[in-house]
N, C-alpha and C positions, 0 to 999 in steps of 0.2 A: 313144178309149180302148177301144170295146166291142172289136177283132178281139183287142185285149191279153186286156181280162178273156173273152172266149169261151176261150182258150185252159183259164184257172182253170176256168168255168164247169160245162166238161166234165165234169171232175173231180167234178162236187158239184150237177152239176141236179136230183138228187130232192129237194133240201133247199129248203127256203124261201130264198125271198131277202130280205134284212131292209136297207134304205136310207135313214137316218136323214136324210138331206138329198137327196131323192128329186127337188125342181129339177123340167126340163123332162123328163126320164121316159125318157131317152136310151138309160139302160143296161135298166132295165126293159125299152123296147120292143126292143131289142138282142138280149138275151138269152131273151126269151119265156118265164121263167118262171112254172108251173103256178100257185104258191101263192108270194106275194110280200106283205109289211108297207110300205107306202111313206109315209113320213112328212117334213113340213117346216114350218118356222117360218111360214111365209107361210099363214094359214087362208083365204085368196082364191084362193090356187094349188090348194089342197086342193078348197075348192069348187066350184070349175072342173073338180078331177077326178071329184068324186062326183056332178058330173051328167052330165059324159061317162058313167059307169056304168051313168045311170039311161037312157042313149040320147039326149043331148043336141042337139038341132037348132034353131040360132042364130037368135032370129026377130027383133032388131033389123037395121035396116039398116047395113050396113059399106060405108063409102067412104071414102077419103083424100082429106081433107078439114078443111084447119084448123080452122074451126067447129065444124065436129060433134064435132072430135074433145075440144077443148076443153069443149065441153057434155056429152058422155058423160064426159069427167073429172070434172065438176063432180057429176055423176049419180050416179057410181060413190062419191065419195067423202061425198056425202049417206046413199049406202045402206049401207055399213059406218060413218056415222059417227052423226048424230040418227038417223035413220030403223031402225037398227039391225035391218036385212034385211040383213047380209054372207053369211046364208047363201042366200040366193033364188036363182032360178034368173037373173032381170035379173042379179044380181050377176054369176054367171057368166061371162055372155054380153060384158058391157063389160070382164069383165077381159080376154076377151081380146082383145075390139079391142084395147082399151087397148095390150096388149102385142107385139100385130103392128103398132099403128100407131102407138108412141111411138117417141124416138129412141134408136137404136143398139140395139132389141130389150131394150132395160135394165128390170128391174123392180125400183123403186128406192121406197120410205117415209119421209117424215118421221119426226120424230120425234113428233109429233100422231097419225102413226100415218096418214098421207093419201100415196094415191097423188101425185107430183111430178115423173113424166116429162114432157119436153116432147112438143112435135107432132114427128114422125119425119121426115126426108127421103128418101124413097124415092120410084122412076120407076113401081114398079108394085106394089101390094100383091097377095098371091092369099088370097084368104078362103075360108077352110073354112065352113059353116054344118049340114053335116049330120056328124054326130062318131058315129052309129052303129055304125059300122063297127068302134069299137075296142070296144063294149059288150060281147063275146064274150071275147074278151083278158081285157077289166078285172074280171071275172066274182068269180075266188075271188085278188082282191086286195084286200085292206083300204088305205086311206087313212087318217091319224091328222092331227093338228097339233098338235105340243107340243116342248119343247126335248128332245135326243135324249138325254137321260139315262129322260126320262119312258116312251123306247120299253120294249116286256119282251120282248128274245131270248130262244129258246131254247136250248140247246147244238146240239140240230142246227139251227138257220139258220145260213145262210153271211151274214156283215156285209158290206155294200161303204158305206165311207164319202168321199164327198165331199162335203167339207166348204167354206163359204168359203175360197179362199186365204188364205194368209200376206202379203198384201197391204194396201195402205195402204186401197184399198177396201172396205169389207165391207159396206154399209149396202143388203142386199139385204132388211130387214124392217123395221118398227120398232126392233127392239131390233140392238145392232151386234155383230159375232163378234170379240173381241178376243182378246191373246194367252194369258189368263186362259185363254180358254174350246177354245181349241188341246189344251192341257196337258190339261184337266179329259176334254174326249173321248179323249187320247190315252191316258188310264190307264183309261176307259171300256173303250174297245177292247181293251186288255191282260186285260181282268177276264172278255175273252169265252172260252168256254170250245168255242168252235165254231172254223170259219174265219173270217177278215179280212182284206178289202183294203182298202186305203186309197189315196186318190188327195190330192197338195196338190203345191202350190208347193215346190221342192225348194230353199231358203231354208236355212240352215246351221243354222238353232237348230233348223226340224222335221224335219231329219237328224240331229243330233242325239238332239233330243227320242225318236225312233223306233228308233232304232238303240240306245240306253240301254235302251228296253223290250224291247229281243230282237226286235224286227222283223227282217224280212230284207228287203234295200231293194234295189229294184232303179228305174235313171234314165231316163228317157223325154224326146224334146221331143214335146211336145204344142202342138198350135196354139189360141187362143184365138177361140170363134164372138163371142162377150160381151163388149165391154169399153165401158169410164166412155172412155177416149179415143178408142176408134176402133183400139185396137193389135192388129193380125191373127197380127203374128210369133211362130214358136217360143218357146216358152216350155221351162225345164227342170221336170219334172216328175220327182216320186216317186213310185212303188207300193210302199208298206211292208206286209209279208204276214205272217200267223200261221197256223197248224197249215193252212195250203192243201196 
């Protein structure tokens, strides 16, 4: 999606970028903006990010490796859970083994609120351990974690939301994104008084849904890097856009 939104971007680079489900950091590093809010439900992904900030260099041992990996699961899920260090720097460090070395790259929670990925099958993992390099980037961006009503735009930030899809999936945190909560960001969105793009699953009710709010919708296939099955193919996607 980023060559898409570059194209917006253009338009609207001195403005903050506000990304209420900010995920693996795609479009942020995409786009390179100066002053950017990046927020998501996941306070593990969060904290992963704000030690990359602080110049993060990964000092447990990463190998692939069913053992170990099943023991750093074990680890990981003792420290955000009794041990209540989710935000430490170990925490960090095993989320993202975790994450390079579970299966299908999926970051997935109980409902207990515990990591429950499996062991991954992959022929080669490549491990990052020194993350300094984005410290300079990550510089005058904030990190939040809270549900995205909780973020505070302002008129001039530009919103880019993606959101879970419109999918039978959604269980990327503890708590699940159902169609409740579709609706409730979609009149979110509407209330902003800046730019909005929006990215989802082009599903007939959030065409709908978007097209009712004066969106102006425009349809994309987008290919899937993530998925619960393994499914790589085109998917149809929408960009619903406001005062861009």
């Amino acid at each position: 999606m980023v060559p898409t939104l570059k194209k917006y971007w253009a338009k609207q680079s001195g403005r903050r970028l506000v990304e209420p489900f900010c995920g693996g950091l795609a479009v942020p590093l995409g786009l390179r903006p100066t002053n950017a809010l990046l927020n998501d439900i996941n306070p593990h992904l969060i904290n992963f990010y704000q030690w990359v900030q602080r110049g993060l260099k990964v000092g447990i041992k990463m190998e692939k490796d069913e053992a170990l990996y099943y023991d750093y699961r074990d680890r990981f899920n003792d420290l955000i859970g009794p041990q209540k260090a989710a935000d430490s720097k170990e925490a960090a460090e095993l989320f993202y083994y975790l994450n390079r070395t579970g299966y299908n790259g999926l970051c997935r929670f109980n409902q207990s609120g515990e990591f429950n990925v499996p062991f991954g099958r992959y022929k080669q993992i490549n491990y990052v351990q020194d993350f300094t390099c984005y410290q300079g980037l990550f510089t005058q961006w904030e990190f939040t974690s809270s549900d995205f009503q909780e973020v505070k735009p302002t008129p001039a930030d530009l919103i880019y939301a993606d959101p879970p899809y419109d999918v039978e999936f959604t269980q990327y945190a503890k708590e699940d994104f159902g169609w409740d909560d579709q609706v409730r960001l979609a009149h979110w969105l509407a209330r902003h008084e800046g730019p909005v793009i929006l990215s989802n699953q082009a599903t007939p009710r959030i065409v709908e849904l978007y097209g009712d709010l004066g969106f102006k919708l425009r349809f994309l296939k987008a290919p899937r890097r993530i998925s619960c099955t393994g499914d790589r193919q085109l998917a149809d996607e929408v960009l619903a856009t406001r005062n861009c």
